[in-house]
C-alpha positions, -999 to 999 in steps of 0.1 A, spaced: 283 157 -426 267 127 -448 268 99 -428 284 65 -453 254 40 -454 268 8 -447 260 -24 -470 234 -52 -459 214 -34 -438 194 -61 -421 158 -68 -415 142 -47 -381 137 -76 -355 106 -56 -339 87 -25 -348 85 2 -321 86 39 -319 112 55 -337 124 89 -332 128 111 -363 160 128 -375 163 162 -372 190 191 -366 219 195 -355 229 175 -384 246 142 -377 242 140 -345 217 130 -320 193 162 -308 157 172 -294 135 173 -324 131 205 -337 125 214 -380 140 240 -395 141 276 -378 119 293 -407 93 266 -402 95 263 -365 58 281 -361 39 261 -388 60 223 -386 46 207 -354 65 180 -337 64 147 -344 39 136 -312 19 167 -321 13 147 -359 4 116 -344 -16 127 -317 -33 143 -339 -42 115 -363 -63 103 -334 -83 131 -335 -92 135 -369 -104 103 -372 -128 109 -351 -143 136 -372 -145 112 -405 -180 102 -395 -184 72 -421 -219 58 -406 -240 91 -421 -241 72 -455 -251 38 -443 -289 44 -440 -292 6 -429 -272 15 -394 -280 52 -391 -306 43 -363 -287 16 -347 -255 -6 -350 -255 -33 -328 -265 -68 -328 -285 -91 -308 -273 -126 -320 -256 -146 -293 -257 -153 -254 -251 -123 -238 -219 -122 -212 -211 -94 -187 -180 -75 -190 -153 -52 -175 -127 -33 -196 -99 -11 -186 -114 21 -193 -121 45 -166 -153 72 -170 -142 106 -173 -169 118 -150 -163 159 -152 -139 179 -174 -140 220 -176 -168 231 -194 -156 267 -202 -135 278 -230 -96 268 -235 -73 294 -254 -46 280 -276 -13 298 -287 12 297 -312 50 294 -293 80 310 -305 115 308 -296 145 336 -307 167 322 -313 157 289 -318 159 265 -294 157 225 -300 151 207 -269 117 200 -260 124 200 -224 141 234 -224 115 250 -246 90 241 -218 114 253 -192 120 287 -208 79 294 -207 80 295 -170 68 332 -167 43 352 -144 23 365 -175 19 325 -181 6 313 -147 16 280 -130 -15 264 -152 -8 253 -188 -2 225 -212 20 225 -237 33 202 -267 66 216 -273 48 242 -303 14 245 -289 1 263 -258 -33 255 -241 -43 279 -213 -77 275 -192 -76 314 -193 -70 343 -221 -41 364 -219 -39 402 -217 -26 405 -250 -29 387 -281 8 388 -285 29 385 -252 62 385 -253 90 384 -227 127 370 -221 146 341 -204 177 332 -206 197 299 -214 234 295 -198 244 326 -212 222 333 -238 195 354 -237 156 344 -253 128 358 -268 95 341 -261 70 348 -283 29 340 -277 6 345 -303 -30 339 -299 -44 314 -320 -81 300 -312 -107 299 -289 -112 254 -275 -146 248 -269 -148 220 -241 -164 195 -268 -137 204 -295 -113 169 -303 -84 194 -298 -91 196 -263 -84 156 -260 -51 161 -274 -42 186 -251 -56 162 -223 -33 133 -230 -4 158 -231 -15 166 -193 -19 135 -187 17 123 -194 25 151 -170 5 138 -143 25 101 -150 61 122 -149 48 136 -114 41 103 -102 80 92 -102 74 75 -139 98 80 -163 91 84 -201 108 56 -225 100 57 -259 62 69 -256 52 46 -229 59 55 -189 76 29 -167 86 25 -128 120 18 -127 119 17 -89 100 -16 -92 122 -30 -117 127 -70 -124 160 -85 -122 159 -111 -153 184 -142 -153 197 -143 -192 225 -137 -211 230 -104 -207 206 -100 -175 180 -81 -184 157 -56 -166 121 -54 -165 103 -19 -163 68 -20 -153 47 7 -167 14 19 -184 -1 30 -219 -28 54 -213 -51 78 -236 -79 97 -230 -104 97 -260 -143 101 -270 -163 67 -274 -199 58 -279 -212 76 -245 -183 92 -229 -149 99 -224 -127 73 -210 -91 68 -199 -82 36 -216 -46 23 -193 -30 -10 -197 1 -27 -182 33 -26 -208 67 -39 -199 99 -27 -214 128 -48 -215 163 -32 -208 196 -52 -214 220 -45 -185 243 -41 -219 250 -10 -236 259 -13 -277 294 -3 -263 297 -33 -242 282 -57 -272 317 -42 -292 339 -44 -270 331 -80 -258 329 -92 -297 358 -111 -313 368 -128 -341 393 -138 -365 396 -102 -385 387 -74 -382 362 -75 -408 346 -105 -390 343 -83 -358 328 -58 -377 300 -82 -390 293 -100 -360 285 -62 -345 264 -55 -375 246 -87 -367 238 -82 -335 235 -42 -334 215 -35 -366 173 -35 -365 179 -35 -325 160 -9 -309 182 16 -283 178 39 -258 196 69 -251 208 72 -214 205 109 -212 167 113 -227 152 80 -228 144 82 -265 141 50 -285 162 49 -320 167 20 -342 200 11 -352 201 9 -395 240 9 -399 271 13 -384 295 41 -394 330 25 -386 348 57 -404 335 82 -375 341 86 -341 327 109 -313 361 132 -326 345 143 -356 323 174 -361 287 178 -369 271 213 -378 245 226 -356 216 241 -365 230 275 -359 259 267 -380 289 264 -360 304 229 -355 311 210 -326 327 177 -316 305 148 -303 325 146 -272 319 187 -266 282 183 -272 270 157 -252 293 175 -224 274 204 -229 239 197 -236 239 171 -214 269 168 -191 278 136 -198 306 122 -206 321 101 -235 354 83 -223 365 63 -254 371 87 -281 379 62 -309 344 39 -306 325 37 -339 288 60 -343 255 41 -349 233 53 -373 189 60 -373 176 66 -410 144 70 -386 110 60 -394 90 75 -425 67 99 -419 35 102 -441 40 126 -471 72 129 -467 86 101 -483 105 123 -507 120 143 -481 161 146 -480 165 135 -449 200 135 -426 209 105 -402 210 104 -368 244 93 -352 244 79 -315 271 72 -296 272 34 -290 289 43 -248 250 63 -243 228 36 -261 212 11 -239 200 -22 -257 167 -35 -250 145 -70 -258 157 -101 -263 188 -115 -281 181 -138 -305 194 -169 -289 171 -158 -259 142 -160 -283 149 -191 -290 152 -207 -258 122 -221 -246 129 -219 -208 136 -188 -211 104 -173 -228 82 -196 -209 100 -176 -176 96 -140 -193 58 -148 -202 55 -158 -168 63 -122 -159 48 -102 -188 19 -118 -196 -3 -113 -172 -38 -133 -168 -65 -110 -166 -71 -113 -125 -32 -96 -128 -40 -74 -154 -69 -59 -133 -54 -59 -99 -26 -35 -114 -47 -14 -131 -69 -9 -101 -38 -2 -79 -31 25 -112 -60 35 -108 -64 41 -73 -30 60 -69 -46 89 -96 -73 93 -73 -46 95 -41 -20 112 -53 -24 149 -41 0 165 -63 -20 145 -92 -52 158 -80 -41 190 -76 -34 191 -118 -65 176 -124 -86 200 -103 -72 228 -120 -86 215 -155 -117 202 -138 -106 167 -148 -118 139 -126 -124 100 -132 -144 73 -122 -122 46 -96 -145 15 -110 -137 -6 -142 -162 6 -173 -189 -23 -174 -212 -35 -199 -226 -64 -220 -214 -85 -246 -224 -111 -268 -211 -146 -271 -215 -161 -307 -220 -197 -313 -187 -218 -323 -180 -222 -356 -178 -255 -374 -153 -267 -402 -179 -284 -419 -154 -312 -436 -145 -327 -401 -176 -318 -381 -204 -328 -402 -184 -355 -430 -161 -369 -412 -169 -380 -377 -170 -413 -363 -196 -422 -337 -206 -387 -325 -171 -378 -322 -143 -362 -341 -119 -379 -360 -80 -369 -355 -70 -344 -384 -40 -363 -397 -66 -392 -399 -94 -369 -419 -95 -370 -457 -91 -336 -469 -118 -315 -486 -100 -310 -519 -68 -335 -530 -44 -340 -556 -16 -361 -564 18 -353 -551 39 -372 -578 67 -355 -586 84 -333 -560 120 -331 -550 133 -331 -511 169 -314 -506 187 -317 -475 232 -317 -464 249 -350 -448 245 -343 -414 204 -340 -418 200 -376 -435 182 -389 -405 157 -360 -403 150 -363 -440 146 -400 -441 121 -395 -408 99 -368 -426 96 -386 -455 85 -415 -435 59 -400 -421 46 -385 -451 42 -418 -462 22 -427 -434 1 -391 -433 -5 -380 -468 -23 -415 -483 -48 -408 -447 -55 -376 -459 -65 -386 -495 -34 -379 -512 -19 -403 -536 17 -409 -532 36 -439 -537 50 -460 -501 70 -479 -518 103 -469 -525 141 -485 -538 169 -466 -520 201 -466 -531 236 -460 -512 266 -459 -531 303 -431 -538 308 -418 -574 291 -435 -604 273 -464 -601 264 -488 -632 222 -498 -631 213 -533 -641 204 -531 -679 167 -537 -667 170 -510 -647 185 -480 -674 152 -473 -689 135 -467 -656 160 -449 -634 180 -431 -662 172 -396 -650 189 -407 -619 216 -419 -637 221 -389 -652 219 -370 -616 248 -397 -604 272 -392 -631 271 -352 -621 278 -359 -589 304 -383 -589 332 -366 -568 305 -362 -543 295 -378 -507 274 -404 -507 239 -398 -522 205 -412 -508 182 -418 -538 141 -426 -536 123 -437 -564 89 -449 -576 84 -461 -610 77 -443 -632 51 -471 -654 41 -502 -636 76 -526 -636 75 -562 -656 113 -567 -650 124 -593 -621 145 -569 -605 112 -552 -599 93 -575 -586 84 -555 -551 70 -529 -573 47 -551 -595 17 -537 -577 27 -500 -577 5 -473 -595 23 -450 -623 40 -424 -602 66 -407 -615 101 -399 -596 105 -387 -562 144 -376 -554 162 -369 -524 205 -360 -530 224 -344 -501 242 -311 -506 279 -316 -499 284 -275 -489 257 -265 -464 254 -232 -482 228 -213 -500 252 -215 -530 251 -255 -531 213 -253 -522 209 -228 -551 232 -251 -578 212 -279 -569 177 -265 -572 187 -252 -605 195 -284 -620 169 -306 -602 139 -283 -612 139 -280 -651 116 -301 -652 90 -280 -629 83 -305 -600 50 -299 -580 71 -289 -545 101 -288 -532 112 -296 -501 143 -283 -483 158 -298 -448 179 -269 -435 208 -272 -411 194 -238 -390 176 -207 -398 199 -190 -414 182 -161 -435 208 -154 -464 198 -193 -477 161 -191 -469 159 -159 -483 178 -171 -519 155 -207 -519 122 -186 -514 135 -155 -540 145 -190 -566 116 -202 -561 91 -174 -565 109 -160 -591 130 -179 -615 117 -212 -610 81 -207 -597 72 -237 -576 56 -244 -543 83 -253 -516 85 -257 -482 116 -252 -458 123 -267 -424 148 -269 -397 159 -306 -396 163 -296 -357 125 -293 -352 124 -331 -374 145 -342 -345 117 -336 -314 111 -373 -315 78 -367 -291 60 -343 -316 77 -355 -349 40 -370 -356 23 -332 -353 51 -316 -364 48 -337 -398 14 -335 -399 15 -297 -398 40 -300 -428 19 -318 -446 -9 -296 -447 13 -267 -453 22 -289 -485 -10 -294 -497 -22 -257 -489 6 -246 -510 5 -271 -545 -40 -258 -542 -54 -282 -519 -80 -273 -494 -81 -282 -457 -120 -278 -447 -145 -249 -456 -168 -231 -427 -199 -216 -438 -203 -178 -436 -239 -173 -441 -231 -154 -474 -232 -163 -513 -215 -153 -544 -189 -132 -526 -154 -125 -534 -138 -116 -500 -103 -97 -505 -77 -94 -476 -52 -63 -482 -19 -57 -459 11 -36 -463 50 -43 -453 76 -21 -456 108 -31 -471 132 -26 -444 166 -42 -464 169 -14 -490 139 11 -475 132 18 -510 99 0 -508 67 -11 -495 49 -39 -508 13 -42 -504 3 -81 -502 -34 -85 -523 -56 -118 -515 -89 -123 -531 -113 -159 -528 -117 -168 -562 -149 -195 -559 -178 -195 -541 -166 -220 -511 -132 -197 -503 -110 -228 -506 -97 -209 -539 -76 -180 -536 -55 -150 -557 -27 -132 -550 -6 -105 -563 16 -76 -549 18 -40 -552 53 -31 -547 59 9 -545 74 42 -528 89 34 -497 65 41 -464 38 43 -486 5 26 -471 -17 39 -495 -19 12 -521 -18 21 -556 -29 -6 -579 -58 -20 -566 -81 -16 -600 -56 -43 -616 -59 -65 -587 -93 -70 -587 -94 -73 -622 -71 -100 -624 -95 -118 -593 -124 -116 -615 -107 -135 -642 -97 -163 -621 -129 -161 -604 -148 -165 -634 -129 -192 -645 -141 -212 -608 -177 -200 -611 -203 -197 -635 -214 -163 -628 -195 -131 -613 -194 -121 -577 -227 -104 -568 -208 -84 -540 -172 -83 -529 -158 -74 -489 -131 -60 -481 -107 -62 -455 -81 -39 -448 -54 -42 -428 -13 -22 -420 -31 13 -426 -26 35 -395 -44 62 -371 -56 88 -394 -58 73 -431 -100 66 -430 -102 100 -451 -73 85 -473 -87 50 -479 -122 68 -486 -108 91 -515 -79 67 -525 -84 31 -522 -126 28 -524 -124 45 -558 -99 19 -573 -119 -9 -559 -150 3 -580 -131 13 -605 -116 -24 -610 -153 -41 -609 -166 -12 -630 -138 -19 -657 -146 -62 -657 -188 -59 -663 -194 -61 -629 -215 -25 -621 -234 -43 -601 -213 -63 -578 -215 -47 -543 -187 -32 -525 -180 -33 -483 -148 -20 -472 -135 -29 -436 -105 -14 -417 -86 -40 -394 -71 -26 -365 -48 -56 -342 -25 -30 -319 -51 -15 -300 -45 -13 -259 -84 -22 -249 -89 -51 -232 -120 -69 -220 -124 -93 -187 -151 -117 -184 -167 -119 -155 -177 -149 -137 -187 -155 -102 -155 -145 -78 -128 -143 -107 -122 -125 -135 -113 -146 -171 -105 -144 -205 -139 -136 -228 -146 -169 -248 -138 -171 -286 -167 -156 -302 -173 -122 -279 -187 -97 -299 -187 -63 -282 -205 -34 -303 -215 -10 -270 -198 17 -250 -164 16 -268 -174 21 -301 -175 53 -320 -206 71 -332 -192 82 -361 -186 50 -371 -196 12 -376 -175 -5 -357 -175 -34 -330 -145 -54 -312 -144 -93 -316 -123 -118 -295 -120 -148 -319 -90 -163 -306 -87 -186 -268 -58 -172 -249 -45 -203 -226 -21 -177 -210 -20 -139 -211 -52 -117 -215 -66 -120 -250 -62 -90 -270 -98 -88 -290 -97 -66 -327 -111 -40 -337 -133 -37 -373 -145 -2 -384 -170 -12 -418 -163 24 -435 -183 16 -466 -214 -4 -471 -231 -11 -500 -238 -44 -497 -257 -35 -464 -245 -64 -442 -268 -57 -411 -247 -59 -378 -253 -96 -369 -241 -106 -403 -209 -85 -402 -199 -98 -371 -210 -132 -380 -190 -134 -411 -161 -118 -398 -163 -146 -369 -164 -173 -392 -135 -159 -417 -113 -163 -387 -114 -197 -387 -103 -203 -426 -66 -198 -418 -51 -229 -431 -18 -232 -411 -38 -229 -380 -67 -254 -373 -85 -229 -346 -91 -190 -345 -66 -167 -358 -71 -129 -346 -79 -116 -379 -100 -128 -406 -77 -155 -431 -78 -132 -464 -66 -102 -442 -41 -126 -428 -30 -146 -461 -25 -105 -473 1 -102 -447 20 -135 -450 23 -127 -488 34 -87 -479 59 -102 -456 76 -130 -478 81 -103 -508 97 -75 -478 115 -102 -463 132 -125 -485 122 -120 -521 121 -80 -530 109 -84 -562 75 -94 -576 69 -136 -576 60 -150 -612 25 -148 -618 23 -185 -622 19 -186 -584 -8 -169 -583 -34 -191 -577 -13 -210 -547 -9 -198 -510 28 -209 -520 35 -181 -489 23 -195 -458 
């Protein structure tokens, strides 16, 4: 049965693992494809554990002749380090046989396809992935065959050989992470989502709803620059003591269909897990129409009720028959994006919510308390993991599985060196703008490129008049500091309905005339004005002295809608002001979503939203304006400060996918190119295509459009551009190689520019390695600047780790950069340099960011389009970070 999607899906709140949908059909099952493709359609872990593996095949260092003989650097004061790997210090060295599993008739479950291949022609010893076998010795026969049975159905087991493992084959890793999350089930651990947790040591959390917090660990086994390590970290899950049911059935409201939307509100992009198989799902819709009464058909073809099939598969039991079903579109898979694919329909009474509620997230007492617990320093972090550790190499029954595998691993930490760079310097405060030796304040710093902010339009409702009169006086204060010219003086004006100016006054104010005549029935309006030519009249005599500036206006908004927002904007912006500011009442993401879609769109102009709450912080209003005001002048082309990154005549491009999760129909890849020679110039454009598609298509126009605009900045053309890529996932080097490179060249081939050089980098944040500095008795964060290009690298590949941000809480998590093509031939100290130095050109942070600020800017445009605008922004933007 077609599940109905529901309207206004919204937004997912967090991305996580998502189980795919698959048969019976509507309903919520093991995995398992179709029967006639059971043999040669692996399961969804088997894909992505695979990915892994190939990559580690795609040896993209064999063309680089300039790092064939060595990749690492020497720049830099050299640190000691620990990280949380672990040595795999012996594994079998003779052959592994792998088979082909079979099941007739079909069966679905994972758990019971493993327990049906308990058999004496097996052997106690074996791994399996729910299609794959892995036995440390060959069987009799190349087919074997026997039966078990199921309740009271009977089974053919089929096993057919497939291929002889040789110890050194990547295919053997895969099968040693599956034994390894056997090892974790026989250490009491249970399996949520894909990550193992201790529910015996849970947390008790005070919010509302309590929550619970499971410890647990990420592991994987995999082949770096020496040897094989165990990588394990600490992860925390956190489980509401709530189930969707209980979010229903507490919900009220004034109808019915204000019930239902609350729900939808609170239930839809919220990640669940299932109480009988501790799967994660997210929730895309809510089917009010069915309930656990209604049928689904199984993969065998006969139907069966919800209540009947949970009873039986799992023997438990649904007690209220008439609750709505949640639905799971699931997550895409690669290259099946054009696949028909069925629902998933959980019962809300089995679905356990998990993370925060959103007005948890926004109290600060409360995330100060859960970082407390979850964020552990790294003297924590390493204390766990040695107790993790420690229990592997205790644990008889663990040993006992390892010994049979010839598996063993080293107890201490992996230890090497690192490299400290030296600090980089924003040259426009460091080296211009000091006083005495020392640093000036920033609001206090003129800025390294200004303009004139004289016309720009501030909206804001009634009850926000005090937080818009306070910003605006502190721009006044901050902006003329930074080198921007805008007018302090100012005539307000308070009055109801129409007001009648002075006759010395019509010529001057008459647009604002005009604005109070159209709003006549309205509340009062607060009105600022400068001049807009120097005044000789005497009712202007406090303005004699003013420079030509033409006018500012501020008008409350009578509704606090998006609607009055929206009717406002449209008749205050005809006359295309330079930015437009808008004091919000809360956060509410239908109106910031319709300003920002207005305002990319329709009426392209640089505008900046803000909660008139975070105005009212009286003790950081200062900072918090300041921070505004930068934002401001970032977004109308102004630059903040430049750093110097030791390379000339380079366009550097920043590349990032999103994927549209309101309609799921697409994916927009955010494109950010420098466009002069000092990178306080930049382009952008998106690619918007099929949905879950990370391979961008489009690329050649995008860097021909940046050469134009370059060009236009810079006498000559780029002699060389780097890239840097970011959202593509495990698997995808082969992809970008054969997809992506090719449009790049293509685009500078196309604009005269044969010669301009290409470097390609892939950008990898979610990575679970982890690096402790050492230092005398205690173990700290590495300092800003680590450059690690040893021991956890790839040889396959050029690649190195750097930490570039300061944690002051937590245990910095470093990035990861894998250069895949090199023709510029940046030698390793200048890679790592440059990359260093790019992290500190993020303009809406004045220190280190964790990525490099075109890869960044690529994302914060990719996410504006898949979050508020869904459509491509006017190309008159383009040469404006109007989306930080």
């Amino acid at each position: 049965m077609q599940a109905q999607q529901p309207a206004g899906f919204r937004p997912r709140r967090e991305e996580g693992p998502v189980v795919e949908p698959e048969p019976p059909r509507g309903a919520e099952a093991q995995p398992g494809p179709p029967e006639e493709l059971q043999e040669t359609a692996p399961k969804k872990v088997s894909l992505q554990q695979r990915t892994v593996f190939q990559d580690l095949v795609v040896n993209t260092r064999q063309g680089m002749e300039h790092v064939r003989c060595s990749k690492t650097g020497s720049e830099g004061t050299k640190v000691r380090l620990l990280a949380n790997h672990f040595r795999v210090t012996s594994r079998a060295q003779r052959t592994a046989y792998q088979y082909n599993v079979n099941y007739q008739p079909g069966i679905e479950g994972r758990n019971l396809r493993t327990a049906l291949l308990k058999h004496d022609k097996i052997g106690e010893y074996y791994i399996f992935d729910g299609n794959s076998l892995l036995l440390p010795h060959e069987l009799r026969e190349p087919i074997t065959k026997f039966f078990n049975t199921v309740g009271n159905e009977t089974v053919m087991v089929t096993i057919t050989f497939s291929k002889e493992l040789a110890p050194t084959s990547p295919d053997c890793l895969r099968f040693y992470n599956i034994l390894f999350r056997r090892i974790l089930e026989s250490m009491k651990l249970e399996q949520i989502g894909r990550n193992f947790y201790n529910k015996r040591e849970a947390v008790e959390f005070n919010s509302d709803p309590k929550l619970d917090i499971f410890p647990g660990y990420v592991t994987s086994i995999l082949q770096y620059e020496n040897s094989i390590t165990l990588c394990a970290d600490v992860s925390h899950k956190l489980m509401r003591q709530q189930t969707a049911y209980d979010l229903i059935q507490h919900t009220s409201g004034e109808t019915q269909e204000r019930i239902k939307k609350k729900v939808a509100d609170e239930l839809v992009g919220s990640i669940v897990v299932t109480t009988y198989n501790n799967k994660t799902y997210r929730v895309d819709g809510i089917n009010w129409e069915q309930t656990p009464r209604d049928t689904f058909e199984k993969s065998d073809g006969k139907r069966i009720t919800y209540i009947d099939y949970y009873k039986k598969q799992y023997n438990t039991i649904i007690t209220d028959f008439d609750q709505p079903l949640l639905i799971s579109q699931g997550k895409w898979k690669k290259g099946q994006k054009d696949t028909t694919r069925e629902p998933i329909m959980l019962v809300p009474q089995l679905c356990m919510l998990t993370g925060l509620t959103d007005a948890a997230r926004k109290n600060s007492r409360t995330m100060q308390a859960l970082a407390a617990l979850t964020r552990l320093k790294p003297g924590k972090r390493h204390h766990e993991l040695e107790k993790f550790i420690n229990t592997i190499q205790k644990d008889e029954s663990v040993q006992k599985h390892l010994r049979r595998w010839d598996l063993n691993f080293d107890s201490n930490f992996l230890s090497f060196s690192g490299r400290t760079l030296t600090a980089v310097t924003k040259e426009d405060i460091v080296k211009t703008h000091s006083r005495h030796g020392q640093r000036a304040a920033t609001s206090e710093v003129p800025l390294l490129t200004t303009m004139s902010l004289t016309h720009w339009l501030m909206l804001y409702s009634r009850e926000n008049r005090r937080a818009a009169s306070a910003l605006q006086d502190k721009l006044q204060i901050i902006l003329p500091q930074k080198g921007i010219k805008m007018q302090p003086a100012k005539i307000s004006f308070y009055f109801h309905g129409n007001i009648q100016f002075h006759h010395s006054l019509q010529r001057l104010f008459l647009p604002l005339h005009c604005l109070c005549s159209s709003v006549k029935d309205q509340s009062p309006v607060l009105l600022w004005a400068s001049p807009v030519a120097p005044a000789r009249s005497p009712a202007c005599l406090s303005l004699q002295q003013q420079h030509a500036v033409l006018v500012t206006v501020l008008f409350q908004v009578q509704v606090n809608d998006a609607g009055s927002y929206l009717t406002m904007l449209r008749r205050e912006t005809r006359e295309r002001p330079q930015m437009v500011v808008c004091v919000l009442s809360n956060d509410k993401k239908d109106r910031y979503d319709d300003i920002k879609k207005y305002l990319c769109t329709e009426c392209p102009t640089p505008s900046q939203c803000v909660v008139a709450k975070t105005l009212n912080r009286h003790k950081i209003v200062s900072t918090i304006s300041d921070k505004l005001a930068q934002q401001m002048i970032c977004k109308m082309g102004g630059a903040l400060w430049k750093v110097d990154t030791g390379v000339k005549k380079t366009m550097f491009v920043g590349i990032d996918c999103f994927h549209d999760t309101v309609n799921r129909q697409k994916s927009i890849a955010g494109f950010v190119a420098s466009t002069n020679d000092e990178l306080t110039k930049w382009y952008s454009r998106c690619v918007i295509q099929e949905a879950g598609e990370e391979i961008v298509n489009g690329l050649t126009e995008c860097v021909a459009a940046a050469l134009k605009v370059w060009c236009k900045n810079e006498p000559s053309r780029p002699h060389s551009v780097i890239v840097y890529r970011d959202g593509v996932g495990d698997g995808q080097l082969s992809a970008l190689l054969a997809q992506e490179i090719p449009q790049m060249l293509a685009g500078l081939n196309d604009n005269s520019c044969p010669d301009s050089l290409l470097t390609f980098i892939v950008v990898k944040k979610r990575i679970n390695t982890r690096f402790f500095a050492v230092s005398q008795d205690s173990l700290d964060n590495p300092e800003s600047g680590t450059v690690i290009d040893v021991e956890l690298t790839r040889k396959e590949w050029y690649d190195f780790f750097i930490v570039s941000q300061s944690a002051p809480e937590g245990t910095v998590t470093p990035t990861h950069y894998n250069v895949i093509y090199d023709k510029v031939c940046l030698s390793p100290d200048t890679v790592q340099r440059l990359t260093y130095s790019l992290c500190r050109m993020y303009y809406n942070c004045e220190g280190f960011i964790r990525v490099p600020a075109p890869c960044h800017y690529a994302h914060k445009l990719a996410y504006l389009v898949g979050q508020s605008i869904h459509e491509q922004p006017s190309g008159l933007l383009s040469t404006f970070l109007y989306y930080l």
